[in-house]
C-alpha positions as MATLAB code, in Angstrom:
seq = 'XXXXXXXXXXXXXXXXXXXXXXXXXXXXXXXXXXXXXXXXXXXXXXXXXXXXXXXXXXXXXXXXXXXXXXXXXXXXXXXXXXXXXXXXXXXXXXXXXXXXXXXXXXXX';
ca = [
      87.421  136.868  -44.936;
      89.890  135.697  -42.528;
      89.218  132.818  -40.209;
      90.680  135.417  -36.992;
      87.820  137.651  -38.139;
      85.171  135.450  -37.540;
      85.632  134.796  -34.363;
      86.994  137.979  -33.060;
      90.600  136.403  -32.578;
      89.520  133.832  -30.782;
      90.590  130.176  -30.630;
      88.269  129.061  -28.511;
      85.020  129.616  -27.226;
      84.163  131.461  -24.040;
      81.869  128.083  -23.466;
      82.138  124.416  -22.870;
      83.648  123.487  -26.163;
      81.566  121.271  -28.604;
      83.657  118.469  -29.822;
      83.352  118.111  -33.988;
      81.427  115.235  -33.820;
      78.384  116.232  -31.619;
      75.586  116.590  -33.632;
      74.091  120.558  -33.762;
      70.559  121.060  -35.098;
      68.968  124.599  -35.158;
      66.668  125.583  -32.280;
      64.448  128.002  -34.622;
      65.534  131.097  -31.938;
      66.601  134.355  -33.726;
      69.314  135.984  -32.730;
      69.419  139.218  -31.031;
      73.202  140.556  -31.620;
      73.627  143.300  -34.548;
      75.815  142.363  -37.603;
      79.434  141.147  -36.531;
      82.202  139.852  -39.154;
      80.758  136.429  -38.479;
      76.943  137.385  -39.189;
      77.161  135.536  -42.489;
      78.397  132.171  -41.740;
      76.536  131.961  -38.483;
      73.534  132.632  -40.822;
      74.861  130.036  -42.943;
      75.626  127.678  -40.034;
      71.762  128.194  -38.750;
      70.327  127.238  -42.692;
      72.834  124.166  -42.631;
      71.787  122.794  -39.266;
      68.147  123.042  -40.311;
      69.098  119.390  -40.752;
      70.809  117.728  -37.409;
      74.400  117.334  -38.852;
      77.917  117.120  -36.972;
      80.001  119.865  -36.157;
      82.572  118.665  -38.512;
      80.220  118.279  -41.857;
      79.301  122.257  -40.749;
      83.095  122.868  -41.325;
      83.166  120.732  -44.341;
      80.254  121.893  -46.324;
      80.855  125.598  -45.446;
      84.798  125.054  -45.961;
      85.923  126.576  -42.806;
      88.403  125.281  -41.430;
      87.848  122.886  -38.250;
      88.683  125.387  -35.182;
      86.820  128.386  -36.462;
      83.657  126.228  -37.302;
      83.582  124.723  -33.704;
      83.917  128.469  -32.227;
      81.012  129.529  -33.974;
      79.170  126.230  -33.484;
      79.780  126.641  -29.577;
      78.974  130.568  -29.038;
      76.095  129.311  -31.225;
      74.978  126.106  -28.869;
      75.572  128.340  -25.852;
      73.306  131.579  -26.930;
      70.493  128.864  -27.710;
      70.708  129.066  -31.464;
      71.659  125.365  -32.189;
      71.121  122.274  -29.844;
      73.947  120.350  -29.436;
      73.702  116.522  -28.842;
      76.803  114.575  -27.993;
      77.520  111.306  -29.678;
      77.588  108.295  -27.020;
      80.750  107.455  -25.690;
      81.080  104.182  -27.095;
      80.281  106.013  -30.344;
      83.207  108.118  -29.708;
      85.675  105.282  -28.962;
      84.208  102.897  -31.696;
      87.262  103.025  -34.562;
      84.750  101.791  -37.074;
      82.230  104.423  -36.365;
      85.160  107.334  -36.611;
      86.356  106.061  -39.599;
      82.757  106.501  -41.395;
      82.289  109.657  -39.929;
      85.863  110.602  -41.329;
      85.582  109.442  -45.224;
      82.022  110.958  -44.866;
      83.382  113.819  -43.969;
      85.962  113.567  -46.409;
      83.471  112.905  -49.208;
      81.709  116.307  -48.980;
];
């Protein structure tokens, strides 16, 4: 399926925009919206973040690419389907920390 398909043309999400690596975890709330071209990978997203994982490793291990996973991931967070917990900011500016995160991320 094309990444435009999932979400609906999109490039970004109509909320605040989760950043790839705030961790998303799933809240356990079922969604209410009838099948879209997305209902599949958001149902994939929700098993996935059964675990708390990053943004990015959702793109990664469902090999979406980045953009489209953190449109999903953020219409997700904002209809309460997945909690979203940013990293700290000196997490964010720590090189070493970024670097893991990217050859982890890389690894998958």
């Amino acid at each position: 399926m094309r990444p435009y398909l999932l979400t609906g043309g999109r490039t970004r999400s109509r909320a605040a925009a989760v950043a790839m690596e705030t961790v998303v975890l799933a809240t356990g709330t079922v969604a209410d919206r009838g099948p879209t071209a997305a209902g599949r990978e958001r149902q994939r997203i929700l098993q996935l973040c059964a675990r708390p994982c990053s943004a990015a490793e959702v793109a990664a291990r469902l090999e979406l690419p980045l953009g489209v996973a953190l449109v999903l991931v953020t219409d997700m967070v904002a209809e309460g389907l997945l909690d979203a917990s940013s990293v700290a900011p000196q997490q964010a500016d720590d090189v070493v920390f970024l670097e893991r995160l990217i050859a982890g991320v890389a690894a998958l």
